[in-house]
C-alpha angles and dihedrals in degrees: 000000000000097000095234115168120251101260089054092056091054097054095043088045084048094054092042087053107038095087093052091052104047075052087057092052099043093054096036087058103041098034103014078230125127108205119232085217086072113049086054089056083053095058094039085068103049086045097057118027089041108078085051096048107028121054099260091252094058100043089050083050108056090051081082086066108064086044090060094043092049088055096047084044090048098041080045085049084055107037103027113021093257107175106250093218082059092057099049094052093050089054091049089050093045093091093053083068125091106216088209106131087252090053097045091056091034089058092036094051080041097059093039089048091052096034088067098042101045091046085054100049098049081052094055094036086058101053090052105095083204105061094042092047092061096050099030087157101054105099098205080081084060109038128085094217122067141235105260087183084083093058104041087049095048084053105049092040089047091044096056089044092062097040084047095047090037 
């Protein structure tokens, strides 16, 4: 462990995880697909670069984290037609979470916050010819449900902003 603040694992988590999840957006929005490719990258990271960020009992901890998100995602998958890309990236994001009281209605006002926006936006986006006209082939334009994707990344890489910058 290198005994970084808080703040400073987040940012360093945030710029470790910024590529993967411009990756999520792109193919959630092309092919409404999150790659599973992803959300292993996603763990990879949290594997490796926690226990040198994070105190070791935290970082043990918030494994438990990503166990108890898959199964919401996967009972969702079931009940609700929950994406299970979705769910799998939830449950990849899940460690990067502190489960301190703050943190729980920070990441919930967070995700309802970007659940609406980026809903809207895509909406919007959507109903500009323009801007379908310059990516015909992406199927998030087509389709009646809605990348998620948008919504979970904006979460996690808004989440850790606010821990870095607190």
């Amino acid at each position: 462990m290198l005994g970084l603040s808080p703040q400073l694992a987040a940012l360093v988590f945030l710029v470790l995880i910024t590529p993967v999840c411009a990756w999520v957006v792109f193919t959630d929005l092309k092919f409404m697909k999150i790659r599973n490719k992803a959300v292993m990258a996603l763990l990879i990271i949290f594997a490796l670069a926690g226990p040198l960020l994070l105190p070791l009992d935290v970082y043990a901890w918030r494994w438990s984290h990503a166990v108890v998100v898959f199964l919401v995602g996967f009972i969702l998958n079931q009940i609700a037609h929950f994406g299970a890309g979705d769910a799998k990236f939830a449950a990849a994001a899940a460690p990067y979470f502190s489960h301190d009281a703050f943190h729980i209605e920070l990441t919930m006002l967070l995700l309802c916050a970007f659940l609406l926006s980026a809903f809207t936006a895509h909406r919007i986006m959507r109903a500009i010819p323009a801007v379908v006209n310059a990516t015909p082939d992406w199927v998030s334009w087509k389709r009646k449900d809605f990348p998620m994707g948008l919504a979970l990344v904006g979460t996690l890489w808004v989440y850790l902003l606010i821990v870095a910058l607190s």
